[in-house]
Each structure stands twice: as C-alpha cells, then as structure tokens.
C-alpha positions as CSV (number, residue, x, y, z in Angstrom):
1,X,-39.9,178.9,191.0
2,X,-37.2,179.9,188.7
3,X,-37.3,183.7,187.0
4,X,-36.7,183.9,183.3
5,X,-36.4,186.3,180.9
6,X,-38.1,187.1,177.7
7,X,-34.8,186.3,176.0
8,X,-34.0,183.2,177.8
9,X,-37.2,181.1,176.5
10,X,-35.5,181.2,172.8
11,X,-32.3,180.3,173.7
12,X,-31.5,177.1,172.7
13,X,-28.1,175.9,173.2
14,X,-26.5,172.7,172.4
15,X,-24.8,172.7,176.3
16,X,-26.4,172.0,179.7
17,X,-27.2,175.8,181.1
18,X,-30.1,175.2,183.6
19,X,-31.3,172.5,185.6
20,X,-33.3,169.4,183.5
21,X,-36.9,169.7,184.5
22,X,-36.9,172.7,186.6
23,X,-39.5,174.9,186.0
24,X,-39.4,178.8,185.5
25,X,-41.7,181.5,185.0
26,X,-41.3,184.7,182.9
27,X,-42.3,187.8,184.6
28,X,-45.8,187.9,182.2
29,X,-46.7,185.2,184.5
30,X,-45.7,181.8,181.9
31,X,-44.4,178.7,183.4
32,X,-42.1,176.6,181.3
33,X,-39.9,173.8,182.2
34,X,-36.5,172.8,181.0
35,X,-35.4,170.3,179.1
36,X,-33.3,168.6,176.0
37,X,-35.0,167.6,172.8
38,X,-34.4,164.2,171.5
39,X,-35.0,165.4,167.9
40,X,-35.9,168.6,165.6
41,X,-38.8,170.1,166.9
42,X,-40.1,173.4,165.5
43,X,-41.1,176.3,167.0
44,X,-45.2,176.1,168.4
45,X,-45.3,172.0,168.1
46,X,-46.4,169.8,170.8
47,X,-43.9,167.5,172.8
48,X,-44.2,164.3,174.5
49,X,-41.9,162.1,176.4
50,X,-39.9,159.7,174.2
51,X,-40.5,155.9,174.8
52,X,-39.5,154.2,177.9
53,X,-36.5,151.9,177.4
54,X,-37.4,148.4,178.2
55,X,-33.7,146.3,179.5
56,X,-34.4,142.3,180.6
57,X,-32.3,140.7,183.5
58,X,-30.4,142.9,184.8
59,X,-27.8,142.7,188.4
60,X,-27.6,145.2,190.9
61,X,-24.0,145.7,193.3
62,X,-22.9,147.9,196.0
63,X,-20.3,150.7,196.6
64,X,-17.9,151.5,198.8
65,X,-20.4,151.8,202.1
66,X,-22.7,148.8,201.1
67,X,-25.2,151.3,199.3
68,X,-26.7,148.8,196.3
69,X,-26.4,152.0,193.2
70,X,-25.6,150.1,190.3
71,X,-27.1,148.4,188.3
72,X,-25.4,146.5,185.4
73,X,-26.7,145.1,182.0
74,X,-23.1,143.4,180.6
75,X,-24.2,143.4,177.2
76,X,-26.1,146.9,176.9
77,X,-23.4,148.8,175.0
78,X,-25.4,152.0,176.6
79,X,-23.8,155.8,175.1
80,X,-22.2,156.8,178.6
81,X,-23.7,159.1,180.1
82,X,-27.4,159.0,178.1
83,X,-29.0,158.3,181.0
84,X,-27.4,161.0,183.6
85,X,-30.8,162.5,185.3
86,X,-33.4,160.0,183.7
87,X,-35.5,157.5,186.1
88,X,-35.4,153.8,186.5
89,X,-38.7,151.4,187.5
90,X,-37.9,148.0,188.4
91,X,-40.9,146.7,186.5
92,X,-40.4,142.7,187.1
93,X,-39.1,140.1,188.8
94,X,-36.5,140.3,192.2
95,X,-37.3,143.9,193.4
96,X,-40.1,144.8,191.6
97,X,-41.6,148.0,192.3
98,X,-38.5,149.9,193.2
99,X,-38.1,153.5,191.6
100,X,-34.8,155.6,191.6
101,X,-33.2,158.3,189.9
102,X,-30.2,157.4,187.5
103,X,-26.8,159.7,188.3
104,X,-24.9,158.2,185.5
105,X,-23.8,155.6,183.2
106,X,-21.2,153.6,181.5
107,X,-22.0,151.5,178.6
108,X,-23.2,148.3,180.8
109,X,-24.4,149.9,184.3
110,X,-26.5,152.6,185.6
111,X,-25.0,154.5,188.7
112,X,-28.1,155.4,190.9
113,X,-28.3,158.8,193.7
114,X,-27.4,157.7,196.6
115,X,-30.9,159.0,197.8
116,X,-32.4,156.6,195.6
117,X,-30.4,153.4,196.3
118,X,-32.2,150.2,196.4
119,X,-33.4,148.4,199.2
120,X,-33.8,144.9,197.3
121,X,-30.9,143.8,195.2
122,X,-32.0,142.7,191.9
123,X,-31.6,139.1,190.2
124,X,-29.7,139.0,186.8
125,X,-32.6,135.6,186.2
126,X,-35.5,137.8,186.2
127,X,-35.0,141.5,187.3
128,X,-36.1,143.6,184.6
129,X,-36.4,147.3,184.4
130,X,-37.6,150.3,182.5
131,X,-35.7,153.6,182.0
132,X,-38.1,156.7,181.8
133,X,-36.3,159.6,179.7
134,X,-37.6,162.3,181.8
135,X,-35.2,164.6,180.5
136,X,-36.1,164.7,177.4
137,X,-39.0,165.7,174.5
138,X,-40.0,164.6,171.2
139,X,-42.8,165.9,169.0
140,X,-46.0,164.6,169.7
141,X,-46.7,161.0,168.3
142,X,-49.5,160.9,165.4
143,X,-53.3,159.8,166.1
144,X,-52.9,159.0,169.3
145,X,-55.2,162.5,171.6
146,X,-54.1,160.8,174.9
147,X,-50.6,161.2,174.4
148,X,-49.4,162.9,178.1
149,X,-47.4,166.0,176.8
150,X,-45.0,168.3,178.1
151,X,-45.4,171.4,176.6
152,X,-45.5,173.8,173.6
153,X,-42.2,174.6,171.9
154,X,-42.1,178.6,171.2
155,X,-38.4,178.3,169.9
156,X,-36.9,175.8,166.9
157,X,-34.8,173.1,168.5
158,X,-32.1,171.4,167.0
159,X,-31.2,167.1,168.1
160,X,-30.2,167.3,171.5
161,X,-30.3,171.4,172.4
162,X,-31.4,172.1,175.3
163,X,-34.6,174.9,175.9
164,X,-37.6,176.1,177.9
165,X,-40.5,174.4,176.5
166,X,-44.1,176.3,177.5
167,X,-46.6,174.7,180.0
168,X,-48.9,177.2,180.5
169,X,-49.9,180.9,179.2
170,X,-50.4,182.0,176.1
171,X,-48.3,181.0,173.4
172,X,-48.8,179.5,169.7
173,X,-49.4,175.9,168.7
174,X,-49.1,174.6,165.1
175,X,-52.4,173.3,164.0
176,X,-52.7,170.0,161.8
177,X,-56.7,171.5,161.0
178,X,-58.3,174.5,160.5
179,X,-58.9,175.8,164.3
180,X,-61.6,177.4,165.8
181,X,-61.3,180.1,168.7
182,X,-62.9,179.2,172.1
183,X,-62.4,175.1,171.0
184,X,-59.9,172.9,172.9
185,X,-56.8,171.7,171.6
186,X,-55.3,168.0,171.7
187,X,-52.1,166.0,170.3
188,X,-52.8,163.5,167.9
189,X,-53.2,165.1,164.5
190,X,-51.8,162.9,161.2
191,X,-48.6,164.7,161.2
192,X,-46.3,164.5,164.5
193,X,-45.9,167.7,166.8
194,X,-48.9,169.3,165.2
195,X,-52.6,169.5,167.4
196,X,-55.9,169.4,166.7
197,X,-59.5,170.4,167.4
198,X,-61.9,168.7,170.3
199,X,-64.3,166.9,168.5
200,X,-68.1,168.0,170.1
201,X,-69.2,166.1,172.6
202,X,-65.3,165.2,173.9
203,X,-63.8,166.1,177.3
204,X,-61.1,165.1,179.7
205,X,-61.8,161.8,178.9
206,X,-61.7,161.4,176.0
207,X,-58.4,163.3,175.0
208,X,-55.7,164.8,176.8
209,X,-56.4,168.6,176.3
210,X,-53.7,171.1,175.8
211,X,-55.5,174.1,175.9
212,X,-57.8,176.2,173.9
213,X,-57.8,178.0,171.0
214,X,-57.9,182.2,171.1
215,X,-57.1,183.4,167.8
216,X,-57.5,181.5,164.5
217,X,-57.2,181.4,161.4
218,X,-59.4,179.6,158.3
219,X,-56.6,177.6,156.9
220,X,-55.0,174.0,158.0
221,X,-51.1,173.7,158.9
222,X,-50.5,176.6,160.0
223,X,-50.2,178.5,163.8
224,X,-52.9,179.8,166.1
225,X,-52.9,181.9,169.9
226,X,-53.7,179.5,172.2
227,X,-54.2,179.2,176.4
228,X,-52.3,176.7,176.7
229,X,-52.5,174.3,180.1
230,X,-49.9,171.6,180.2
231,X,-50.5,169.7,183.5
C-alpha cells in the first residue's frame, strides 16, 4: 500500500496527482483512498458514491483486432472523458451480466480496457447498462443510515478536486446531533455529509456504521474524534 505524508492528506488539487481509488496509508498507521469529489464537501463530512447512471439500448463494436471495447449510445451527448476510470454493468437485455472497466469516452461511446472487453456483443433493441462512478464522492445523502460510504473528508474539497478521503483511524466527523463518546456513528442525519448517533438497540443491520465516537461535545452541528472504520 501506498505511503503518504501528513501533508499530502490536505492537498487538494484541482489536477489528477495520484491514482483514482488507490489506497495509502500515513505513517500513524491511517488508510485513506483517493479520489475526486463530485461537489463541495467540507472538511470531517461523510461521502458516498454518487448515483449510478442508468443509459437504455445501447450497441457495442470492435477494434482493430476484433476486441468488442466500445460501446455506443448515438444520442448521449456524454462530457468526453467523464467517465475515464468509472465501471460499466450490462444490467439488461443481450449481454446481461457483463462488467468492465470504462478507459474513456466521447460524447456517444464508452471505450472499454482491453482487459475488460466483452465477450457478448450488445443489442442496441434491448441492451441496457449502468455506469458506476467509482471515481468519485459526494456528501452523504440525508435520512437514509444504510447509505454504503466511502470515507471521512479531513480536508475542504472544492467541485471536482481531487484528495485522500479517510477510511479508517482516527480522524473527525461532523455531527448532525449532539454525540456521545463510546456510541457508533452512521450517515443519514437531516442535513447531507453530516452523521449521527446509533439509536440503542441498533447494529450492523440496521445501519451502516462508520465508526464510533471518542471525544464529544454537548452541542449539535458541530465536530467530534471519532474511530472511524469505513469498510
């Protein structure tokens, strides 16, 4: 794994510097993983995957050496290059089931890794597919505590800069109620990014737990130490 410094963690740069979803640690023993963030996130909120984008009837076609890595939507008017790194299901229809990763894109059609080209071409009468965006993070939705997350922001990120988000060690999380030490943490409060307290008789079923609570204070909305355990 990846070595990091102390200094590196708050860097948040607006270009590419590391590898999308690598993981590092810093030498205290922390393990974060790298990505971009779709939005403003402040430092110590909670981050989720973005929403998986849903394209209908879709074609697939080969290269050069009959390797089937594109696949083309001719109406999409996709940003080139959004997708670079981000993963693609084929989640109906002729080849469903497939999974690759996306290289790059134009604004109609996805260039797949070779690695990852398909072994059923797809059918523009009924192929459809869902792009997973992997490679980035947005704050934590609201009122939902099984919200999969990604990690703990210990740095303020501008739309689109790129950072080490933490997964687990000690760190702060902003706090949407009034904590309490030794109590588990979950996504989910009534404002987005911010966590809150396991209710008693909760557990891993019945939120996805971020970690716990170490130091606290007696006020809402504001940040407490926390263990935090992103799996």
């Amino acid at each position: 794994m990846k070595t990091i410094t102390f200094q590196g963690v708050f860097d948040t740069p607006s270009v590419k510097m590391g590898n999308i979803n690598e993981l590092g640690v810093t030498p205290d023993g922390r393990t974060w993983e790298y990505v971009r963030a779709s939005e403003i996130i402040t430092s110590h909120m909670i981050v989720a995957t973005p929403d998986n984008t849903d394209v209908d009837t879709v074609s697939s076609s080969d290269d050069a050496d009959g390797n089937t890595i594109y696949v083309t939507e001719a109406a999409a008017g996709w940003t080139v290059g959004v997708y670079q790194d981000k993963w693609m299901l084929v989640d109906s229809g002729t080849g469903v089931g497939q999974v690759a990763k996306i290289k790059d894109n134009t604004a109609t059609t996805l260039e797949l890794y070779l690695d990852y080209a398909l072994a059923t071409d797809l059918a523009v009468a009924d192929s459809d597919i869902l792009i997973i965006p992997t490679t980035y993070v947005e704050k934590s939705p609201v009122t939902n505590v099984y919200t999969p997350c990604r990690g703990v922001a210990q740095a303020t990120f501008a739309a689109n800069d790129y950072g080490w988000f933490l997964k687990k060690g000690m760190g702060g999380v902003t706090m949407g109620e009034a904590p309490t030490v030794e109590r588990a943490i979950t996504p989910g409060d009534d404002t987005e990014g911010y966590g809150a307290i396991v209710d008693d008789g909760d557990d891993f079923y019945d939120a996805t737990i971020i970690g716990y609570c170490l130091g606290a204070s007696d006020t809402a909305d504001v940040d407490c130490v926390a263990q935090i355990n992103v799996l």
